[in-house]
N, C-alpha and C positions, 0 to 999 in steps of 0.2 A: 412431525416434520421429518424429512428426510438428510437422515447425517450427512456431512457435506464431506467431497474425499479429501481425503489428509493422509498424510505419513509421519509416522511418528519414527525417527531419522535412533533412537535410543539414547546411553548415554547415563548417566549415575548424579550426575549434575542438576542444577537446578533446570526448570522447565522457562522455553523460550520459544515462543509461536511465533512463525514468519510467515506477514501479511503480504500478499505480491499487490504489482500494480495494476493498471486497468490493462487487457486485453491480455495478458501473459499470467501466471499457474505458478505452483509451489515449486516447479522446477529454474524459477530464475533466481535460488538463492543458493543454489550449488556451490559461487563463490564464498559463501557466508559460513558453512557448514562445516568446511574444514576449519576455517579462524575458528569457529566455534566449540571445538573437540573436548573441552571440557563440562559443554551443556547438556542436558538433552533435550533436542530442538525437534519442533514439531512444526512443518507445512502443511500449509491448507491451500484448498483451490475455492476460492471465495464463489459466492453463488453467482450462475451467468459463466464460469471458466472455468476452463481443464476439466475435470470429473465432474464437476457440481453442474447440472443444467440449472438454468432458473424456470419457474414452473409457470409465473404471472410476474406481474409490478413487484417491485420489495426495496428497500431505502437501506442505506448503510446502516439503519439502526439493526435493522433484521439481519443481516449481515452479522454483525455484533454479536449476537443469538445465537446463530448460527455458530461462530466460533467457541463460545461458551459451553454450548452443547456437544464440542467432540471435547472439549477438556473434563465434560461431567465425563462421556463415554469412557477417556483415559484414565479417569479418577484422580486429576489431578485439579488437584483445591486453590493453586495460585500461582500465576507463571509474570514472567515479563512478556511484553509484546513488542516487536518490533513489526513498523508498518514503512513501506515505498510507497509513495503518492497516497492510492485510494487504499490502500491498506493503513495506513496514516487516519484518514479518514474512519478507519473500523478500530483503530487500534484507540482513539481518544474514544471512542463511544464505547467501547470495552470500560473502560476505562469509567465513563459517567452512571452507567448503567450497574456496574459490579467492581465499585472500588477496592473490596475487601480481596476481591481476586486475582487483581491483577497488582505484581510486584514496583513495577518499572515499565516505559513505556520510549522506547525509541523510535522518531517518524525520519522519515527523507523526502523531500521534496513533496509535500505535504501542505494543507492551506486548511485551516479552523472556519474558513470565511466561505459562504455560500461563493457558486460559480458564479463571476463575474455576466453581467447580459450578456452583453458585444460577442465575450468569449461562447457562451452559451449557446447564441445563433450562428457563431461558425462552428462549432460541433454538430450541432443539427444539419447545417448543408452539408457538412463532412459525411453524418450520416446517410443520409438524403442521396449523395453520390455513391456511396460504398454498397446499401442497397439497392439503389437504382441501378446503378453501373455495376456487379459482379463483382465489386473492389477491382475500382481500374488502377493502374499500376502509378498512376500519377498522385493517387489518393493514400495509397499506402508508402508511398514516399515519402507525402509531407507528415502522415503522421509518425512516421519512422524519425525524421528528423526531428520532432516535439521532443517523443521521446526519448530516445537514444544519442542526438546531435550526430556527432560525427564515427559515434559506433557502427560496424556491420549489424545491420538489422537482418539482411538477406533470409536465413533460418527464419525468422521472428516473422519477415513477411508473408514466407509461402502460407505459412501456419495461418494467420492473420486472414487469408485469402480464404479458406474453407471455414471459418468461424459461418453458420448457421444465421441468416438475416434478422431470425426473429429472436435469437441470444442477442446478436449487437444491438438491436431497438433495446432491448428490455435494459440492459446494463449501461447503455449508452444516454437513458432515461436518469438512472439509478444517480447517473454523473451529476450529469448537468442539472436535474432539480431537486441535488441535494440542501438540506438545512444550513445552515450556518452553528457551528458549536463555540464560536471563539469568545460570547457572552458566558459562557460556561465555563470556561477553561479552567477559572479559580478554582472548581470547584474538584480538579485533578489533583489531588493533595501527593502522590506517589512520585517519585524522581525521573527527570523527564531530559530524553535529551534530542535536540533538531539541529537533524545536519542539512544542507541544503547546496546545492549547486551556485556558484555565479553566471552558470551558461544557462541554467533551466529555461526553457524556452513555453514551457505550461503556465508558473508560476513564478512572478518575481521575489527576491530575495525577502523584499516587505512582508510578504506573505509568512517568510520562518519567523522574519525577526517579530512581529506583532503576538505569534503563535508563543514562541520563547518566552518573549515579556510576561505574556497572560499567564504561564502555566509556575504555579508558585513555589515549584519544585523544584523547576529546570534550570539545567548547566545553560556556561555564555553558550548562542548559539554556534555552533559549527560552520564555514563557509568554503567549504572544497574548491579552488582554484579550476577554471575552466568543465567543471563537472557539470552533465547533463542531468535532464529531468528522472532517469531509471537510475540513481545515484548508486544503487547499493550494490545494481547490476554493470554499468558501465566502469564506474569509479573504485571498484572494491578494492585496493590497495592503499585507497587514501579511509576510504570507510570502516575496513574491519581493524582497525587497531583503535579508532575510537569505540566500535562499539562493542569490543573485549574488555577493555577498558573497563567502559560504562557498566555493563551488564556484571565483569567481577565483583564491584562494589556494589551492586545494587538487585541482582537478581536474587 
C-alpha cells in the first residue's frame, strides 16, 4: 500500500492523530494544534483527500489501516485519536481493529450508525449535480451550510471546486455505504469522549447521545451550544479545552 500523506506536527508528549472530515485534509486542525502544544500530534490526509489520492473503492475500515500504517512508519506503538465527522468514523474502527494501540479516542460530530437512506439518496443527487454540473455554485453552498452552518466556507469552497470527479465518486461512495459500528461499540474498552453540535445539520444530536451510551468507557456526552457539523473547525474555542482536558488524563 501506499503511505498516506501526514505530518507529523513533533512535540515530546504523548502521540495524538487528527482525523479530518469529509472533503477537507489534515490542515483543518490548525486550531487544535496550538491548544495542543503539550502533545505530539500527527495529521493525516485520509484516503480520497489532500495528499492521499484514492486508487479504487475502499470503506473506512481501510482507512483505519491506513492510519495504522503511518503510526508503524513513525514507530509509534500507541496514540490517542481524535476524529471530525468521518474521521469519527476511522477513529472507532482504529479503535475495533487495534485496541491495544490506541490510547483514547475523541469524535465530533460523528454517528456509529450506517447512513440514514433518505439522507443517502440526497448525497447521491448532491453528487449526481456536483459531477454533472462542474460543482455549481448552488451545490457547494448547501453543502457548505451542512457543514460549517454559519461559518465562511468561501476558502473551503474554491478548494471544493477543483476536487477531481472521480476522487468525489470514490469517497463520496466511502460515505454513504458505510457499515454501521454502534453494535460494536462495547467492544471500545479505552476512554472515550463525543462532543457534538446542537446546530449539526448532518447528524442529529441522537446520533452522539446513542454513540456515548454504547461506548463503555465514555465521559457524559458533550453538547456545544449553537455548534455546526465541522465542530473542532468551526467551534474550537468551545472544543479545545475539553479536549486538553480529555487527552491530559488519558492519552
Amino acid at each position: 500500500m501506499t503511505l498516506p500523506a501526514h505530518t507529523d506536527h513533533g512535540g515530546d508528549g504523548p502521540v495524538v492523530v487528527l482525523l479530518h472530515s469529509f472533503l477537507m485534509d489534515g490542515g483543518m486542525f490548525a486550531p487544535q494544534l496550538a491548544a495542543l502544544d503539550g502533545f505530539r500530534c500527527v495529521t493525516v490526509d485520509e484516503r480520497g483527500h489532500g495528499g492521499t489520492p484514492a486508487a479504487g473503492p475502499f470503506d473506512y475500515w481501510d482507512v483505519a489501516r491506513d492510519v495504522l500504517a503511518v503510526l508503524d512508519h513513525l514507530g509509534v506503538e500507541r496514540a490517542a485519536v481524535v476524529g471530525t465527522s468521518q474521521g469519527g468514523f476511522v477513529a472507532l474502527r482504529m479503535a475495533l481493529l487495534a485496541p491495544s494501540r490506541v490510547s483514547a479516542i475523541a469524535v465530533l460530530g460523528t454517528s456509529a450508525a450506517a447512513e440514514d437512506p433518505a439522507v443517502a439518496a440526497g448525497y447521491r443527487a448532491v453528487l449526481d449535480a456536483w459531477v454533472g454540473g462542474g460543482a455549481p455554485p448552488e451545490v457547494l453552498d448547501g453543502v457548505a451550510q451542512i457543514c460549517f452552518g454559519d461559518f465562511d466556507a468561501s476558502a473551503d469552497k474554491k478548494r471544493w471546486a477543483s476536487v477531481p470527479p472521480e476522487q468525489l465518486t470514490l469517497t463520496m461512495n466511502a460515505l454513504v455505504d458505510r457499515d454501521e459500528v454502534l453494535s460494536r461499540a462495547g467492544e471500545v474498552a479505552c476512554p472515550a469522549l463525543v462532543l457534538h453540535g446542537s446546530a449539526d445539520l448532518a447528524y442529529p444530536v441522537e446520533r452522539a447521545a446513542e454513540l456515548a451510551d454504547a461506548l463503555p468507557a465514555a465521559e457524559p456526552l458533550v453538547v456545544v451550544d449553537d455548534g455546526a457539523h465541522f465542530l473542532s473547525y468551526t467551534h474550537a474555542d468551545a472544543v479545545n479545552p475539553e479536549l486538553k482536558r480529555f487527552l491530559d488524563a488519558h492519552a
